[in-house]
PQR file of N, CA, C, O and H, with PARSE charges and radii, in Angstrom:
ATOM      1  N   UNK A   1       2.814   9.426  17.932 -0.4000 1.5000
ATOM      2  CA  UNK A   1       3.513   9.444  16.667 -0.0000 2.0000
ATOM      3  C   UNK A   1       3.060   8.281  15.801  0.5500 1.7000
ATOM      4  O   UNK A   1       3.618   7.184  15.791 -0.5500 1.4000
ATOM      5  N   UNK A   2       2.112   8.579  15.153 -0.4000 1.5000
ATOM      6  CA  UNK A   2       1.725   7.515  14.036 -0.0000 2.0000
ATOM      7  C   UNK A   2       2.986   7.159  12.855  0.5500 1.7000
ATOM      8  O   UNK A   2       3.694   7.872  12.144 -0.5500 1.4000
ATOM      9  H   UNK A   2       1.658   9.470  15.162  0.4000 1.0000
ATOM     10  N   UNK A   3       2.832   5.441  13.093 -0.4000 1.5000
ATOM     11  CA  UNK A   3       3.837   4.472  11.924 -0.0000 2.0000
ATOM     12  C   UNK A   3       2.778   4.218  11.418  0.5500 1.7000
ATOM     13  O   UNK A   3       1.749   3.911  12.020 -0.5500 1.4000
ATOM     14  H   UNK A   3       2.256   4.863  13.671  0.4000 1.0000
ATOM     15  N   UNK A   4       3.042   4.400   9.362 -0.4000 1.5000
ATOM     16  CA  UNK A   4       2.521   3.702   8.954 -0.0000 2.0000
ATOM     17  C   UNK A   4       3.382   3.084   7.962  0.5500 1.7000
ATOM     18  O   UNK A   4       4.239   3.702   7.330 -0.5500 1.4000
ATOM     19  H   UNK A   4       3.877   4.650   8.873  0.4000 1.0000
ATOM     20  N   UNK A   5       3.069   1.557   7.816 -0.4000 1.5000
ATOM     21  CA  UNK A   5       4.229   0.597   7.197 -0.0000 2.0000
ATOM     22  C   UNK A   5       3.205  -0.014   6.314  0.5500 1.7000
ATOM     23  O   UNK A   5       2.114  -0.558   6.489 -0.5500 1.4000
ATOM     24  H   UNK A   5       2.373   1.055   8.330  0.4000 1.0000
ATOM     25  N   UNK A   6       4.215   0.375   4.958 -0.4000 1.5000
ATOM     26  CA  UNK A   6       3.389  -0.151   3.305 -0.0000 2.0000
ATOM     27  C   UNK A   6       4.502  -1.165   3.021  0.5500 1.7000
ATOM     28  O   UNK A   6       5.610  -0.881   3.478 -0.5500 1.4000
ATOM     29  H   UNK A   6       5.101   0.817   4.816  0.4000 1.0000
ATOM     30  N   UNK A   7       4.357  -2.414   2.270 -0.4000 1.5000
ATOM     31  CA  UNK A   7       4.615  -3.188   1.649 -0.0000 2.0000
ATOM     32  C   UNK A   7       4.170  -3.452  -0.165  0.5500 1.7000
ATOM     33  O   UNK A   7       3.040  -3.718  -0.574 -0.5500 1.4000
ATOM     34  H   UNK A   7       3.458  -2.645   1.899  0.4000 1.0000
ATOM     35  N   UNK A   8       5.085  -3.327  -0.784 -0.4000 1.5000
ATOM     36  CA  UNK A   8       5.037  -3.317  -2.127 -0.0000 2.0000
ATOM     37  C   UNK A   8       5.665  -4.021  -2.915  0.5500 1.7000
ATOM     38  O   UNK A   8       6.642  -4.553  -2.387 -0.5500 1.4000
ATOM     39  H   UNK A   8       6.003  -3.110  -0.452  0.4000 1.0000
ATOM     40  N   UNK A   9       5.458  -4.349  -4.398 -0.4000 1.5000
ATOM     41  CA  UNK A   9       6.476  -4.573  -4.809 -0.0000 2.0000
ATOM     42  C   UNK A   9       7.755  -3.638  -5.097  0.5500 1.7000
ATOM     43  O   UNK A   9       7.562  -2.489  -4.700 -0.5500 1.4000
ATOM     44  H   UNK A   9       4.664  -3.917  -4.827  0.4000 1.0000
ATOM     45  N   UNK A  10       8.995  -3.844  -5.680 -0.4000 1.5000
ATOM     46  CA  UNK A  10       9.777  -3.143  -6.105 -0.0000 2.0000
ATOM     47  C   UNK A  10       9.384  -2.981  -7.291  0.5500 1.7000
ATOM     48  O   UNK A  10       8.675  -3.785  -7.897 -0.5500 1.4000
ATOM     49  H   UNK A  10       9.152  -4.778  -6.003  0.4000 1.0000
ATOM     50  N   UNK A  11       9.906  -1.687  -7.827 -0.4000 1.5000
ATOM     51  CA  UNK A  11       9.545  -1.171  -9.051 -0.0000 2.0000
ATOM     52  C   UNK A  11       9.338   0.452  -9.234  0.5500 1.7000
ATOM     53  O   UNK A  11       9.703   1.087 -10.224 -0.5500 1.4000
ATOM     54  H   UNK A  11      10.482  -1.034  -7.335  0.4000 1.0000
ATOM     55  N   UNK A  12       8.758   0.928  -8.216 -0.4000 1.5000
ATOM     56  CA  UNK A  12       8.287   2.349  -8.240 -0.0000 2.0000
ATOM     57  C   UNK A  12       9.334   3.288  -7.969  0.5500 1.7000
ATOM     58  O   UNK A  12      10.324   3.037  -7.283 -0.5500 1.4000
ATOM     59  H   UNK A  12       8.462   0.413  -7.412  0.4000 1.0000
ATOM     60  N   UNK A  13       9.020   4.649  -8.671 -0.4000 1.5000
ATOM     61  CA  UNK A  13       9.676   5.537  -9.228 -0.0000 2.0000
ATOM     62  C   UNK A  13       9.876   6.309  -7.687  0.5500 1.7000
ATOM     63  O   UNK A  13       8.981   6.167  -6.855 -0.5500 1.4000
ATOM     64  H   UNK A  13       8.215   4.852  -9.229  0.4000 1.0000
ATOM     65  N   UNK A  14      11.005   7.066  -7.386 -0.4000 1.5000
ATOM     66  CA  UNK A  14      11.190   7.787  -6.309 -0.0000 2.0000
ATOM     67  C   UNK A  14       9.924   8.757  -6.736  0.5500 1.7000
ATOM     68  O   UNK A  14       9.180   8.755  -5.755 -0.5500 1.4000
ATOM     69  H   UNK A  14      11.732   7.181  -8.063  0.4000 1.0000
ATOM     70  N   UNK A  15       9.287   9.682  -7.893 -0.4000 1.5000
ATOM     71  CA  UNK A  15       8.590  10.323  -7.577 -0.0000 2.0000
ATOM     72  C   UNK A  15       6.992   9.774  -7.080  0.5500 1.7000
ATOM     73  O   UNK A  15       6.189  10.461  -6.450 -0.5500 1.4000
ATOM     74  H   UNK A  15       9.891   9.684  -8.690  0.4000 1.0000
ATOM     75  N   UNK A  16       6.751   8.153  -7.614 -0.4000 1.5000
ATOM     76  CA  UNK A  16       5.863   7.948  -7.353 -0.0000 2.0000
ATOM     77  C   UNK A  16       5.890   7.646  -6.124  0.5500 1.7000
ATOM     78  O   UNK A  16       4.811   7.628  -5.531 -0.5500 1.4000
ATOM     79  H   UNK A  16       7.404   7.594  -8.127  0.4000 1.0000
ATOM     80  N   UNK A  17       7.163   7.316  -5.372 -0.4000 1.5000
ATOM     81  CA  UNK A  17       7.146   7.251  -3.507 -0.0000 2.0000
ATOM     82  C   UNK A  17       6.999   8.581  -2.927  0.5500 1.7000
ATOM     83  O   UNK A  17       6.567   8.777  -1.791 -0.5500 1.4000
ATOM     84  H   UNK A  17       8.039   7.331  -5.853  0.4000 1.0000
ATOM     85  N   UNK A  18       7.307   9.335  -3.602 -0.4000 1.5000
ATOM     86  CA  UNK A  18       7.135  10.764  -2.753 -0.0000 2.0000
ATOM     87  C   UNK A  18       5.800  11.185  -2.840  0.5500 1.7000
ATOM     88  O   UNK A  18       5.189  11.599  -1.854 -0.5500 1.4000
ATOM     89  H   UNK A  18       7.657   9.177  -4.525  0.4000 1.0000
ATOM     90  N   UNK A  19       5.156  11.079  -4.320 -0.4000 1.5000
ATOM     91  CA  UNK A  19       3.694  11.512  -3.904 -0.0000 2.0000
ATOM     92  C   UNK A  19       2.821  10.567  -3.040  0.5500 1.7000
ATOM     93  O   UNK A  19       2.003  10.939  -2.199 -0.5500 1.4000
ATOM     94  H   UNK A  19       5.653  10.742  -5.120  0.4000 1.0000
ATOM     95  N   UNK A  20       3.172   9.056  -3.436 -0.4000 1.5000
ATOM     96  CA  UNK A  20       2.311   7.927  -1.913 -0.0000 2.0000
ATOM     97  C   UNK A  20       2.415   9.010  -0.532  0.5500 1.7000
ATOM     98  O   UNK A  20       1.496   9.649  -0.020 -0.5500 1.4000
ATOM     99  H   UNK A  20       3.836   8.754  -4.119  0.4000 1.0000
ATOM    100  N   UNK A  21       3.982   8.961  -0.108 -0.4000 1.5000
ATOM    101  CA  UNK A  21       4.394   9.205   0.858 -0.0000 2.0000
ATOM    102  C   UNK A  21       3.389  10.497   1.632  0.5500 1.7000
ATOM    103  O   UNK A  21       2.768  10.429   2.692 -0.5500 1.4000
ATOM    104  H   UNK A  21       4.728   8.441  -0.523  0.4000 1.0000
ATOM    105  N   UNK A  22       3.508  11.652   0.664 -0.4000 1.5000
ATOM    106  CA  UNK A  22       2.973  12.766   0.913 -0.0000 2.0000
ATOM    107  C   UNK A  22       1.443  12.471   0.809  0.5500 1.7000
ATOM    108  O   UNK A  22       0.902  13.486   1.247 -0.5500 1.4000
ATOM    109  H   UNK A  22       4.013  11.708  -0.197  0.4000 1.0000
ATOM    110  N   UNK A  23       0.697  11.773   0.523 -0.4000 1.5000
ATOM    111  CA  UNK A  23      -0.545  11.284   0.469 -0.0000 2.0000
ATOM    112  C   UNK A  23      -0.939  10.977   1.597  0.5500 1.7000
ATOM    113  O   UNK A  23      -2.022  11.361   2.039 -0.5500 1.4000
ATOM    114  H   UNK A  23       1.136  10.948   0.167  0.4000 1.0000
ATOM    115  N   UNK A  24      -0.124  10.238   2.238 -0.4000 1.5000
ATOM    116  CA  UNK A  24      -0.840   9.265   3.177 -0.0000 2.0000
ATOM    117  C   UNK A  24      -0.516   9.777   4.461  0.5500 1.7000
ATOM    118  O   UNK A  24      -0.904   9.076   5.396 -0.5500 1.4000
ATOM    119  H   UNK A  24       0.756   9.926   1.880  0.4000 1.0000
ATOM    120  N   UNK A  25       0.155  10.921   4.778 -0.4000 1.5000
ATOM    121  CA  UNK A  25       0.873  11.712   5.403 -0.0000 2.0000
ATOM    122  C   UNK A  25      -0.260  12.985   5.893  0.5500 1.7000
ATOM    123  O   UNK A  25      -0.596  13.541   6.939 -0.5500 1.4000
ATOM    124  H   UNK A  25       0.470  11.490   4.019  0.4000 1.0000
ATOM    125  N   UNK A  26      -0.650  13.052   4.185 -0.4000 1.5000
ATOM    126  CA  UNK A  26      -1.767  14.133   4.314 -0.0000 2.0000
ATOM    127  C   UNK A  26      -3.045  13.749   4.874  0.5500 1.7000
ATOM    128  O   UNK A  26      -3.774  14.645   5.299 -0.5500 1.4000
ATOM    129  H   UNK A  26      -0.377  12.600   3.336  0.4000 1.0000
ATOM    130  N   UNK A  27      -3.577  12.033   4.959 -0.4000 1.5000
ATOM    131  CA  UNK A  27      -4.807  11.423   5.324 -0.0000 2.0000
ATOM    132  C   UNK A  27      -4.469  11.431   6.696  0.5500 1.7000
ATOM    133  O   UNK A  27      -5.312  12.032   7.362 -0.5500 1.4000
ATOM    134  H   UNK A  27      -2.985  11.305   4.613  0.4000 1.0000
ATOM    135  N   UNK A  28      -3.439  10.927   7.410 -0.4000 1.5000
ATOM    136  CA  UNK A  28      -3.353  10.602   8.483 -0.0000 2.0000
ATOM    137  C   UNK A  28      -3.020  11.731   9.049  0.5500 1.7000
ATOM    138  O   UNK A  28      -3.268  11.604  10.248 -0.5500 1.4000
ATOM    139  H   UNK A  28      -2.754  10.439   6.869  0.4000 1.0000
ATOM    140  N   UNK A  29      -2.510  12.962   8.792 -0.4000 1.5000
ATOM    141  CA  UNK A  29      -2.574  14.359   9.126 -0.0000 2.0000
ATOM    142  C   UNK A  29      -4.636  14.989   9.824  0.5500 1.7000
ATOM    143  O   UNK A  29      -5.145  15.437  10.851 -0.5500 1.4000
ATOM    144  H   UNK A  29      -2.309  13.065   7.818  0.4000 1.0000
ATOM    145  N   UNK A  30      -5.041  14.612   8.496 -0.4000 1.5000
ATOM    146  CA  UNK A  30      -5.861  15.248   8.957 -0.0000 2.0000
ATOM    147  C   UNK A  30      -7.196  14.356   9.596  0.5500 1.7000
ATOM    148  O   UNK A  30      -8.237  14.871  10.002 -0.5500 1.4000
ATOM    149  H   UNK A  30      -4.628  14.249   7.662  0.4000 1.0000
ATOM    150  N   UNK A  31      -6.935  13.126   9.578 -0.4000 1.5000
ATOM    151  CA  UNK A  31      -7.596  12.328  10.015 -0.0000 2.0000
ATOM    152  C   UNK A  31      -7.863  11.951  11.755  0.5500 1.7000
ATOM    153  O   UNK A  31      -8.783  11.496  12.435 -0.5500 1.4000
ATOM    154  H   UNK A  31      -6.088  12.707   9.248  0.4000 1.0000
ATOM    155  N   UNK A  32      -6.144  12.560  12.023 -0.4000 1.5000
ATOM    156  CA  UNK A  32      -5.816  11.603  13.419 -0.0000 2.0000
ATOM    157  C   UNK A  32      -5.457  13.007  14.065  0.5500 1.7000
ATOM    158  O   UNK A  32      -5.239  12.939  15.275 -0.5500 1.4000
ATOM    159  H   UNK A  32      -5.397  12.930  11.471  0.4000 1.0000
ATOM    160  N   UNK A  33      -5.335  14.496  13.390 -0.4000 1.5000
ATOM    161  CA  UNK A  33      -5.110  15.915  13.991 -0.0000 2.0000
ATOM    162  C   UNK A  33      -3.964  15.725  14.727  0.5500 1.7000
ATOM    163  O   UNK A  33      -3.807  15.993  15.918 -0.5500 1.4000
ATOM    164  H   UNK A  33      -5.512  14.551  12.407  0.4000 1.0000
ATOM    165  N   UNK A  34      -2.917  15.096  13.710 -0.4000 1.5000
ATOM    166  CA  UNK A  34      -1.928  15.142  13.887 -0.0000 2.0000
ATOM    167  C   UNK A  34      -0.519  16.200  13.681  0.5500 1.7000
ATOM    168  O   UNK A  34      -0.623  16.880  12.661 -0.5500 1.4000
ATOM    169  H   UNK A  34      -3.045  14.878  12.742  0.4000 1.0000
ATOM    170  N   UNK A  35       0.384  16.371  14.240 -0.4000 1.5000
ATOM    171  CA  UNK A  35       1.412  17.412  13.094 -0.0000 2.0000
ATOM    172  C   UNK A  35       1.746  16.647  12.164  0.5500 1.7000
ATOM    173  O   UNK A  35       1.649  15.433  12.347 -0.5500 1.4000
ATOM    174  H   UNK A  35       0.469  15.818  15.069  0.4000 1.0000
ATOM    175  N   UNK A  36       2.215  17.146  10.959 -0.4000 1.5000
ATOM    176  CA  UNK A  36       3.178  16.561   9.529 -0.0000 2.0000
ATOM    177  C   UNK A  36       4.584  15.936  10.725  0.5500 1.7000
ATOM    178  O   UNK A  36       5.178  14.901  10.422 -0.5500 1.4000
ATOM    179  H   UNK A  36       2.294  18.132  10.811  0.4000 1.0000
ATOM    180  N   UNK A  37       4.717  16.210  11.189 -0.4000 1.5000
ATOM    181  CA  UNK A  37       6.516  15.615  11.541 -0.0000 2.0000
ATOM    182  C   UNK A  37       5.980  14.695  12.569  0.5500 1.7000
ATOM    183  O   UNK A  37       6.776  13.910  13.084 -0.5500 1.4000
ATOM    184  H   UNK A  37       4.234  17.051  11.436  0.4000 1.0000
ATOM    185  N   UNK A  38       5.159  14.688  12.814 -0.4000 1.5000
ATOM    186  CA  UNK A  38       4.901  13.209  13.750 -0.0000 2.0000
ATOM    187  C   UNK A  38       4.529  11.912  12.604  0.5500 1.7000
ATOM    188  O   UNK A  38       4.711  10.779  13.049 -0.5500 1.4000
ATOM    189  H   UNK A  38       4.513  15.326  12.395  0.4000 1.0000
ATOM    190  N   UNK A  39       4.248  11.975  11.804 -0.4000 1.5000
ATOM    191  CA  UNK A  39       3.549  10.914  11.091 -0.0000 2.0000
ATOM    192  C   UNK A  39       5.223  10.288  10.328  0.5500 1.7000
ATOM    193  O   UNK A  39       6.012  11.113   9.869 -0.5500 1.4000
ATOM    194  H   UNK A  39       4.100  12.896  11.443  0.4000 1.0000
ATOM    195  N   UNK A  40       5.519   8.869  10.309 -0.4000 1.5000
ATOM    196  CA  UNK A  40       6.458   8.418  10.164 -0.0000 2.0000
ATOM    197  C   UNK A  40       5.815   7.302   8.773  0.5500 1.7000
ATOM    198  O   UNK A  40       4.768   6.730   9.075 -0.5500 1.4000
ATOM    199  H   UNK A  40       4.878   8.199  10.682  0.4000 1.0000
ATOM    200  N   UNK A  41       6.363   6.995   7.364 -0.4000 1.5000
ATOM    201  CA  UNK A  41       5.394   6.164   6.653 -0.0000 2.0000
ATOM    202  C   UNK A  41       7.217   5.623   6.032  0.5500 1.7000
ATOM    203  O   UNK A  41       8.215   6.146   5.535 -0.5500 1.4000
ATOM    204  H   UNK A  41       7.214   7.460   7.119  0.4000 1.0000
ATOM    205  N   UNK A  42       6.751   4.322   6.467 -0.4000 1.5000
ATOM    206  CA  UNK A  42       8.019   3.032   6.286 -0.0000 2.0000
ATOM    207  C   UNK A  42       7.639   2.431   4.798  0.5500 1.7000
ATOM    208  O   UNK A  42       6.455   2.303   4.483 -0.5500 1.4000
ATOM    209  H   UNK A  42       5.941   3.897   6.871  0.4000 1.0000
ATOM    210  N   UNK A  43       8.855   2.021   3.777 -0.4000 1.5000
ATOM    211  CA  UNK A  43       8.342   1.311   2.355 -0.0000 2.0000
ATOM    212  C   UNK A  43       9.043   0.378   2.853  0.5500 1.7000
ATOM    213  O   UNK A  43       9.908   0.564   3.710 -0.5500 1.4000
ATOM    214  H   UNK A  43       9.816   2.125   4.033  0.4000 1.0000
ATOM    215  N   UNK A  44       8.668  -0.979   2.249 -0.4000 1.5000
ATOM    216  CA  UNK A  44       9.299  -2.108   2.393 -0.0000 2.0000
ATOM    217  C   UNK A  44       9.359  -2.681   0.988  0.5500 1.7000
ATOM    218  O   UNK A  44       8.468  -3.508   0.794 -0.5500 1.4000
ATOM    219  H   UNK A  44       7.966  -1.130   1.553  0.4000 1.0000
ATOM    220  N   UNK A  45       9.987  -2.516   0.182 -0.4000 1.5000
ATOM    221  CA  UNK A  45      10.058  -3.386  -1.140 -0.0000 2.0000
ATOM    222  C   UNK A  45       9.903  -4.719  -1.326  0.5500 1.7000
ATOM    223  O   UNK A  45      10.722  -5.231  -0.563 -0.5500 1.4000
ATOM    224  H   UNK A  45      10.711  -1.844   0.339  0.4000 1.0000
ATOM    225  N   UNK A  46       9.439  -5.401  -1.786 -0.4000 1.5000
ATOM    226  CA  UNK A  46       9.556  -6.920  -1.919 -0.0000 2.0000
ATOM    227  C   UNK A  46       9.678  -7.536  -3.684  0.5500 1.7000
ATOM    228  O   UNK A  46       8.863  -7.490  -4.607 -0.5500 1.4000
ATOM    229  H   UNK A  46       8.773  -4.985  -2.405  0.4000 1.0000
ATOM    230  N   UNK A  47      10.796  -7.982  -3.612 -0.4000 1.5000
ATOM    231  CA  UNK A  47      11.129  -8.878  -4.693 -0.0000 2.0000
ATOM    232  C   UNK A  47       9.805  -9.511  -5.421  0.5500 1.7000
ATOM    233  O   UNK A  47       8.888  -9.555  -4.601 -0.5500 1.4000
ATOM    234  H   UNK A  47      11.457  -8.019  -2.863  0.4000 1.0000
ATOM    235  N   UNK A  48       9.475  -9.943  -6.516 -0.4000 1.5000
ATOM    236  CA  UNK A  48       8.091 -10.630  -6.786 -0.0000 2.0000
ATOM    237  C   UNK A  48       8.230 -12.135  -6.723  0.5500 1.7000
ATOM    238  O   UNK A  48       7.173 -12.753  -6.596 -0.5500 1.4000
ATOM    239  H   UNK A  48      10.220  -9.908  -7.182  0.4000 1.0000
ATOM    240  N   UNK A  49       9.783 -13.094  -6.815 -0.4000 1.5000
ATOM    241  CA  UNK A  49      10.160 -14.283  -6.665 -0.0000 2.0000
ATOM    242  C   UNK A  49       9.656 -14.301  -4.991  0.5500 1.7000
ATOM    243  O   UNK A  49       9.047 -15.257  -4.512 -0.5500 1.4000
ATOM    244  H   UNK A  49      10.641 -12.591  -6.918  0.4000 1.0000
ATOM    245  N   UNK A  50       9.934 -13.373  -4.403 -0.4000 1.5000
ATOM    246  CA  UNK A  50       9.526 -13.578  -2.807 -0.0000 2.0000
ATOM    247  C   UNK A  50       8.090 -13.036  -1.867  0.5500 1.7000
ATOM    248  O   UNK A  50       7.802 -12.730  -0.710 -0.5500 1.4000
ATOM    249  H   UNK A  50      10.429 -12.595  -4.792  0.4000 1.0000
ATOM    250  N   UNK A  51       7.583 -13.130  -2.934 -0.4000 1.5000
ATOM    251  CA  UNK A  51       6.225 -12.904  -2.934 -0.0000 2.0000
ATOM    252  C   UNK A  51       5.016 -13.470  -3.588  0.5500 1.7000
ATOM    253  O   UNK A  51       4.716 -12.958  -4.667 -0.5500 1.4000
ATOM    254  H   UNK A  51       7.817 -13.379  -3.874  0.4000 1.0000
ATOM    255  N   UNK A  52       3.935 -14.856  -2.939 -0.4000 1.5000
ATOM    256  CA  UNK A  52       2.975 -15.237  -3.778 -0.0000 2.0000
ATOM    257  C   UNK A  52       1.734 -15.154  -2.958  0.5500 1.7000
ATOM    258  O   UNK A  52       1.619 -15.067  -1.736 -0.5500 1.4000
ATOM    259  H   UNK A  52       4.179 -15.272  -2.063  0.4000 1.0000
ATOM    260  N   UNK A  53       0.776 -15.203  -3.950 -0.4000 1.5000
ATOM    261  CA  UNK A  53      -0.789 -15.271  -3.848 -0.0000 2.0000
ATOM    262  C   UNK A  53      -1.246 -16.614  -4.216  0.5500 1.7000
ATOM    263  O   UNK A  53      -0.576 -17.353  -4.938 -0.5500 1.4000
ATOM    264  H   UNK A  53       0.870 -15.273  -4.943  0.4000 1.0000
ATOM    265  N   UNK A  54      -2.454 -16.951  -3.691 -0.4000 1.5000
ATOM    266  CA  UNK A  54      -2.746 -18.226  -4.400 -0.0000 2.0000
ATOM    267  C   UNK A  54      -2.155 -19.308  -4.544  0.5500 1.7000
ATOM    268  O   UNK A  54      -2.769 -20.139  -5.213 -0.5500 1.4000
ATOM    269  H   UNK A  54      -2.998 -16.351  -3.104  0.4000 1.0000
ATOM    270  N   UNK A  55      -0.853 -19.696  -4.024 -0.4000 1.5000
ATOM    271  CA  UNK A  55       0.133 -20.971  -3.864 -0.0000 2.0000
ATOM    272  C   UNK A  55       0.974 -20.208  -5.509  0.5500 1.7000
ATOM    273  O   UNK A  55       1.516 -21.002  -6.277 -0.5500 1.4000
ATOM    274  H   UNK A  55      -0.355 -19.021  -3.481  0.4000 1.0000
ATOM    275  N   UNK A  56       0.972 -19.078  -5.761 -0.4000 1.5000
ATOM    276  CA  UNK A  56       1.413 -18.775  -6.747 -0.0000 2.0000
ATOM    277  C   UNK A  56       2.387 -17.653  -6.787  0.5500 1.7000
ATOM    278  O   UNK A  56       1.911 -16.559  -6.483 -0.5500 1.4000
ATOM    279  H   UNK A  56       0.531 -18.433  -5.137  0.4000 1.0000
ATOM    280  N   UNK A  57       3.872 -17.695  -7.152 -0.4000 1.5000
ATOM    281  CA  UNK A  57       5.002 -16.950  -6.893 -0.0000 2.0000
ATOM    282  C   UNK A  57       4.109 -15.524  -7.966  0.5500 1.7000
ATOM    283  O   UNK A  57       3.360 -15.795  -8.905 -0.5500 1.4000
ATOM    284  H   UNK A  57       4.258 -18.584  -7.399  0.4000 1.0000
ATOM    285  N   UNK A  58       4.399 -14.264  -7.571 -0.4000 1.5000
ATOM    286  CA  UNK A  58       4.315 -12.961  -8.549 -0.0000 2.0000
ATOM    287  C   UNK A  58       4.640 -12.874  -9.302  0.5500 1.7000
ATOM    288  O   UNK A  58       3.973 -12.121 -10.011 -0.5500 1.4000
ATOM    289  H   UNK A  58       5.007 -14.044  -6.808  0.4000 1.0000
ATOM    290  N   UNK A  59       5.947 -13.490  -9.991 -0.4000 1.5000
ATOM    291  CA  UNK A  59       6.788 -13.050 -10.338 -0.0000 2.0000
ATOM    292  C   UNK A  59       6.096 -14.301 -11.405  0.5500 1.7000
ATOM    293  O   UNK A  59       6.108 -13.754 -12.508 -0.5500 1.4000
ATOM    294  H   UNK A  59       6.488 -14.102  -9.415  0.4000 1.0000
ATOM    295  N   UNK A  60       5.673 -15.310 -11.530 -0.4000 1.5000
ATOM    296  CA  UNK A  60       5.085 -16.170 -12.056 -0.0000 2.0000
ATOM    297  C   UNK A  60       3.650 -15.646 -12.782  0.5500 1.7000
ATOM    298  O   UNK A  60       3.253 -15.655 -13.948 -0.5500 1.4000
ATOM    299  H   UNK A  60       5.664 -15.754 -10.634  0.4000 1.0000
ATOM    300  N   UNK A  61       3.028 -15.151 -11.403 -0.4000 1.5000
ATOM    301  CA  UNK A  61       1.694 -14.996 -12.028 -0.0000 2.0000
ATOM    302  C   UNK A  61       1.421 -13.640 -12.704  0.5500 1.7000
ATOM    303  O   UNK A  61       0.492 -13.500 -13.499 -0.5500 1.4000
ATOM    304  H   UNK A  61       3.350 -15.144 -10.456  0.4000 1.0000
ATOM    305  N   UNK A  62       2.358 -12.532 -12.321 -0.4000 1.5000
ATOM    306  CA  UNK A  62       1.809 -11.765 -13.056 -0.0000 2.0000
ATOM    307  C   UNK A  62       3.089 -11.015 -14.067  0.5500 1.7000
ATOM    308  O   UNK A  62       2.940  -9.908 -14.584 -0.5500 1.4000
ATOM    309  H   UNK A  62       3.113 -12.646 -11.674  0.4000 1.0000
ATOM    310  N   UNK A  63       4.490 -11.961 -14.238 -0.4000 1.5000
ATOM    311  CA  UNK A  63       5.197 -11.197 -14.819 -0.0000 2.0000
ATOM    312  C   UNK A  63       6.087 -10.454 -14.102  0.5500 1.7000
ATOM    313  O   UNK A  63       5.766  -9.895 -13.054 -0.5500 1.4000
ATOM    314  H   UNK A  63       4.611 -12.861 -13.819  0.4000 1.0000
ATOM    315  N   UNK A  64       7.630 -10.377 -14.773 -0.4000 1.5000
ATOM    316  CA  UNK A  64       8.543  -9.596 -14.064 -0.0000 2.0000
ATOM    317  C   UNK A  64       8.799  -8.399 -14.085  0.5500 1.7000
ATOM    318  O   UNK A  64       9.420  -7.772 -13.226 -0.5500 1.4000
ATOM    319  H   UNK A  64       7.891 -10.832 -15.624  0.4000 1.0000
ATOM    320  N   UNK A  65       8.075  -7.775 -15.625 -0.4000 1.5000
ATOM    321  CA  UNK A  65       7.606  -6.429 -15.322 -0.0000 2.0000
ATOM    322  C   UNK A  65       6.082  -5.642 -14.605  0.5500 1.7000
ATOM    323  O   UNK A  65       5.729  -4.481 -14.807 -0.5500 1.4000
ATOM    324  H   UNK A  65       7.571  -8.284 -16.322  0.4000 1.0000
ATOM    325  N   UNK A  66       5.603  -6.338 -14.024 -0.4000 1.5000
ATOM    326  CA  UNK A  66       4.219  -6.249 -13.147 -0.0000 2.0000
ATOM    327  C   UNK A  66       4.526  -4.867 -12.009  0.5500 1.7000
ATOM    328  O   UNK A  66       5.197  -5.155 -11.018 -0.5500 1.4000
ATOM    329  H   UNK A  66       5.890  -7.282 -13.860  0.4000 1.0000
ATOM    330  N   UNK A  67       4.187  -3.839 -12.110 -0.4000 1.5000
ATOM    331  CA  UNK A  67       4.838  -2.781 -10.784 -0.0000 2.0000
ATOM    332  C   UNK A  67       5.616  -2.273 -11.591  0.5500 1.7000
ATOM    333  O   UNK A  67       5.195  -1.117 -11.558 -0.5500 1.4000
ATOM    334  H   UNK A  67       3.642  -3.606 -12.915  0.4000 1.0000
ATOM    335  N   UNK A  68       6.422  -2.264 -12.280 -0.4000 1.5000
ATOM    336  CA  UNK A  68       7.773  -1.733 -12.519 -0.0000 2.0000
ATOM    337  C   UNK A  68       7.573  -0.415 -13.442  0.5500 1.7000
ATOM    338  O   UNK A  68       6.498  -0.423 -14.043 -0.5500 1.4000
ATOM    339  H   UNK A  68       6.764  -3.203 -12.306  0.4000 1.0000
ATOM    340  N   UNK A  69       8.589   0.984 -13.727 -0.4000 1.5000
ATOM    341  CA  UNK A  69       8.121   1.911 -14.005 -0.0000 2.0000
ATOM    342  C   UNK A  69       7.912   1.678 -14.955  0.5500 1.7000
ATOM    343  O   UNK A  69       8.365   0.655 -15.468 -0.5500 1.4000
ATOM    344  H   UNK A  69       9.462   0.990 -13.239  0.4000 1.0000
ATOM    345  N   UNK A  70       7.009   2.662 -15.707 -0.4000 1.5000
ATOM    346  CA  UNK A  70       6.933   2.526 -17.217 -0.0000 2.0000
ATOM    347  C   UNK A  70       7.215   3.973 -17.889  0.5500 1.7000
ATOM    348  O   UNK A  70       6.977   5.036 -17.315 -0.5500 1.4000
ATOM    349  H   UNK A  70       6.640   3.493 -15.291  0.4000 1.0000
ATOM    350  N   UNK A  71       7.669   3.874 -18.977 -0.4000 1.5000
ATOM    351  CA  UNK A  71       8.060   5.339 -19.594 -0.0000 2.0000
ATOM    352  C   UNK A  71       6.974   6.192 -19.924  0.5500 1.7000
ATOM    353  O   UNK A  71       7.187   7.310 -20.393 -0.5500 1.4000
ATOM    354  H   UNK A  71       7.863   3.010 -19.443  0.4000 1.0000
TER
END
């Protein structure tokens, strides 16, 4: 039973998690000749204050709307 665990920021749209979801579902489907109901794909949201690159907070370097949906 393949886990696969993504880390992101917060921001994204339930539909844009459902098509990731179903994406990566579909690679590792046909990659690993797996069934669809074995493949398990975990989101982990992360705040951008709790998240840096470079000795540099996200939320700093790239803005608090950085990720977030757009209309």
């Amino acid at each position: 039973m393949p886990i696969v665990s993504i880390k992101m920021a917060k921001g994204r749209t339930i539909e844009q998690k459902r098509i990731l979801v179903r994406a990566i579902t579909d690679s590792v489907v046909s990659t690993l000749d797996v069934e669809p109901e074995w493949v398990t794909v975990l989101i982990e949201e992360l705040d951008r204050e709790n998240w840096a690159t470079g000795g540099e907070l996200h939320i700093h370097k790239f803005g608090a709307g950085c990720g977030k949906e757009t209309k």
